[in-house]
C-alpha distance (Angstrom), angle and dihedral (degrees) to the residues before:
residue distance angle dihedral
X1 . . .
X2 3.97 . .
X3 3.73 148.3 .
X4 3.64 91.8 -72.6
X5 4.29 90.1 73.2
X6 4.00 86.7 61.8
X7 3.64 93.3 43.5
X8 3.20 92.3 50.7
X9 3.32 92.2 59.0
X10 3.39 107.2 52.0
X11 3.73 91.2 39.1
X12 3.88 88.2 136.0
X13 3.63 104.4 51.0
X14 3.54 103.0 99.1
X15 3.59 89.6 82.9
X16 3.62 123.1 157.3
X17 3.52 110.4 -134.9
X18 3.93 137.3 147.2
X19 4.04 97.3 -145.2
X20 3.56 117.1 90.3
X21 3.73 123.7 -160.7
X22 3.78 143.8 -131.0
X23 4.07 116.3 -113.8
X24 3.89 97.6 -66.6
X25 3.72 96.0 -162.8
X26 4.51 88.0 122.6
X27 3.69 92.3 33.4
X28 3.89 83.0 54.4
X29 3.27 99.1 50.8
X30 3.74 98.0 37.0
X31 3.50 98.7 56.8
X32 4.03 109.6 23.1
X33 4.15 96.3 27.3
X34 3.71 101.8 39.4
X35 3.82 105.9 45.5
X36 4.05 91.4 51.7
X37 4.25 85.9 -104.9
X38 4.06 84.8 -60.0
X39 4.22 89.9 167.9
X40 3.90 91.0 -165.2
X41 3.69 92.6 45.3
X42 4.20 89.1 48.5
X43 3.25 86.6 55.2
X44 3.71 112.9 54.1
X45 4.04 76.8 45.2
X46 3.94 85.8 60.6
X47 3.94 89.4 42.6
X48 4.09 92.7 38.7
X49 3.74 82.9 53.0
X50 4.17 99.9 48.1
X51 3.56 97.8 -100.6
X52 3.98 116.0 150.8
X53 3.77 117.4 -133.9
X54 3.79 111.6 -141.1
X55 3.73 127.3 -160.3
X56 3.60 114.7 -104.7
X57 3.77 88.4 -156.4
X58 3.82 97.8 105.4
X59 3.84 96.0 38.9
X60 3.70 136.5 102.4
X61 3.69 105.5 -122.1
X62 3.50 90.8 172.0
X63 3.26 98.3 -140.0
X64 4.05 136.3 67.3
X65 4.33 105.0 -148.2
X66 4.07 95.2 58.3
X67 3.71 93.0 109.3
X68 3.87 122.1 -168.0
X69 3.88 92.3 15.9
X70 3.72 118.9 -173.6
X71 3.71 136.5 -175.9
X72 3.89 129.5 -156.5
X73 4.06 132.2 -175.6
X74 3.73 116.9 -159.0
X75 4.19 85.0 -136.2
X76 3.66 141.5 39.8
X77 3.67 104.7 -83.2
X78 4.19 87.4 -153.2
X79 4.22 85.4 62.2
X80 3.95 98.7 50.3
X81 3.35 134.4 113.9
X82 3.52 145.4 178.8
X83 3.93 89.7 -90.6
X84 4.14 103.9 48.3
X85 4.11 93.7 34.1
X86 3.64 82.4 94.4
X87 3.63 96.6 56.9
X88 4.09 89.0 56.8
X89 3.94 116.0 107.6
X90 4.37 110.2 -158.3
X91 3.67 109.6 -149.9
X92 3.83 113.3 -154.9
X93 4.46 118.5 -161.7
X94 3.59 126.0 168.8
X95 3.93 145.7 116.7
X96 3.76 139.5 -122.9
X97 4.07 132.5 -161.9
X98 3.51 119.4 -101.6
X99 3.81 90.9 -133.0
X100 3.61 90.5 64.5
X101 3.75 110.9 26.0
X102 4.44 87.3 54.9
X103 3.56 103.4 -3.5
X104 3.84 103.1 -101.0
X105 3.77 128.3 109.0
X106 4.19 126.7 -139.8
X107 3.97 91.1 56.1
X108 3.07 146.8 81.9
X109 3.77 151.4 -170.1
X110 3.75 127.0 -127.7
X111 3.90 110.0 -171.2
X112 4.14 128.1 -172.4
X113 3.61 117.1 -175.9
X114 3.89 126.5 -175.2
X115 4.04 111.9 -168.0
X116 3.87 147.9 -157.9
X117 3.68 144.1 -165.0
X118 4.08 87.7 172.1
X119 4.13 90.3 47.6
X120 3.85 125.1 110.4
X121 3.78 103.3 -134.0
X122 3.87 93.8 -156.3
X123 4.09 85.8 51.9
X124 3.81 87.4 52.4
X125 3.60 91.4 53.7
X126 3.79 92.5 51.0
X127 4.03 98.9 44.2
X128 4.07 82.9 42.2
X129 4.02 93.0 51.0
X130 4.13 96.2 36.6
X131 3.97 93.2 47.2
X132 4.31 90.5 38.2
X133 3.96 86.8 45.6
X134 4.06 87.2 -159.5
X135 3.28 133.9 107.2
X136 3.81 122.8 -108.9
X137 3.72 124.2 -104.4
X138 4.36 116.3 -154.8
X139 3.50 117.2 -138.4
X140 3.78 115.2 -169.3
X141 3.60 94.2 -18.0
X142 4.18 94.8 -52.9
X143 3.92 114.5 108.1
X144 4.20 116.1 -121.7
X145 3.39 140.4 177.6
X146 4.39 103.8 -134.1
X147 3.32 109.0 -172.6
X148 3.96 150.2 106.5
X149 4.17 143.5 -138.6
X150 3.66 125.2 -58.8
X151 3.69 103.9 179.7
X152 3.36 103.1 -74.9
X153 3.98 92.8 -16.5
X154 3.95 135.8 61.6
X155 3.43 128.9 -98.0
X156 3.65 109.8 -158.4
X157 3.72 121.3 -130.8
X158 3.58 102.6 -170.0
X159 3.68 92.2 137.2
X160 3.84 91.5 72.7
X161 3.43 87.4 79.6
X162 3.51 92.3 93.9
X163 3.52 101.2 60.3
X164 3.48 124.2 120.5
X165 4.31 114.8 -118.7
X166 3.23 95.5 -122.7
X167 4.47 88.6 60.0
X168 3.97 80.4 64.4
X169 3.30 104.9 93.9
X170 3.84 91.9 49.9
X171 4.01 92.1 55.0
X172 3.48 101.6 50.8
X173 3.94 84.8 51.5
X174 4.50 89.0 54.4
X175 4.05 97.2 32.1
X176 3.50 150.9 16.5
X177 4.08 105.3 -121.8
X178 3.98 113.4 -168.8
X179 3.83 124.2 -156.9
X180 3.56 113.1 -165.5
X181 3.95 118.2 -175.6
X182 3.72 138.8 -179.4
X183 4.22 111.7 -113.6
X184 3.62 124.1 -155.2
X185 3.69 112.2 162.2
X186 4.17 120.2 159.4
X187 3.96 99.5 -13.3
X188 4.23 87.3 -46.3
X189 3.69 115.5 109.8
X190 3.88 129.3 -169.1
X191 3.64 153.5 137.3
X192 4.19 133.8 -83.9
X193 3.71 121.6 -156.8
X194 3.87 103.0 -179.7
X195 4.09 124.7 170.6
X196 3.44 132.2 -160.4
X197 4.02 108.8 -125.2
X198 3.79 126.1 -169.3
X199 3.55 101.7 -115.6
């Protein structure tokens, strides 16, 4: 398993958008962590919440294979200013085929993404690593958490690493594998929870 799993994930992070966010850390875990990375059930958590879905229509997603994409703001964006922009979050949910993400069909990658320009990347690391309570795995050079549920804990799953691509189709049928990964893109930071799905 390589790079190309957490890339594919955050495939539509290089977003440009004018709202900055608060540190997301809770609205991270809330909404991606907590429902299992259920992207119908984080969203009617953003909605439940007062969070205003925005069309991605317009935007530079930067990549073509995020499928289903959408984009949430934690405010109106009609009652923003200069001054409370920086207390908006941006929640980011969507999907992309295993055949074009890493190259191998019958899986899939569901990806929810909670971002910052006011976050501390190093402080995301910590709360990420003290709540996780694993160790971190690299994977091409980026740093991810591997792992999967425990009861209430984490069980990490680092060794998976070693798989070959064309095994994934058979794991995401036995287990639910996690990768979690730090995001800082163009003075935003921000965390990725992406799954891999049997598709």
């Amino acid at each position: 398993m390589s790079r190309r799993i957490i890339a594919g994930a955050a495939c539509a992070l290089w977003v440009s958008a004018s709202a900055a966010a608060a540190e997301p850390f809770q609205s991270w875990v809330d909404m991606c962590l907590n429902t299992n990375l259920d992207l119908q059930v984080a969203g009617a958590l953003a909605k439940a919440d007062g969070w205003t879905p925005l069309s991605v229509e317009d935007m530079d997603l930067g990549e073509d294979n995020l499928q289903d994409p959408v984009l949430y703001l934690s405010a109106d964006p009609a009652t923003l200013t200069d001054k409370s922009v920086r207390d908006v979050e941006m929640l980011l949910t969507g999907w992309g085929r295993g055949e074009e993400i890493f190259g191998v069909p019958g899986v899939r990658m569901d990806a929810c993404v909670v971002m910052s320009e006011a976050s501390d990347a190093a402080t995301l690391r910590s709360r990420l690593q003290d709540w996780l309570g694993i160790e971190s795995t690299m994977l091409d050079g980026a740093e991810a958490w591997v792992f999967s549920r425990n009861g209430a804990g984490f069980r990490s799953e680092a060794a998976l690493m070693s798989l070959a691509e064309d095994e994934l189709p058979r794991l995401a049928r036995e287990k639910k594998v996690f990768v979690a990964a730090l995001i800082p893109e163009d003075g935003m930071s921000g965390l990725m929870l992406a799954i891999l799905r049997a598709d």
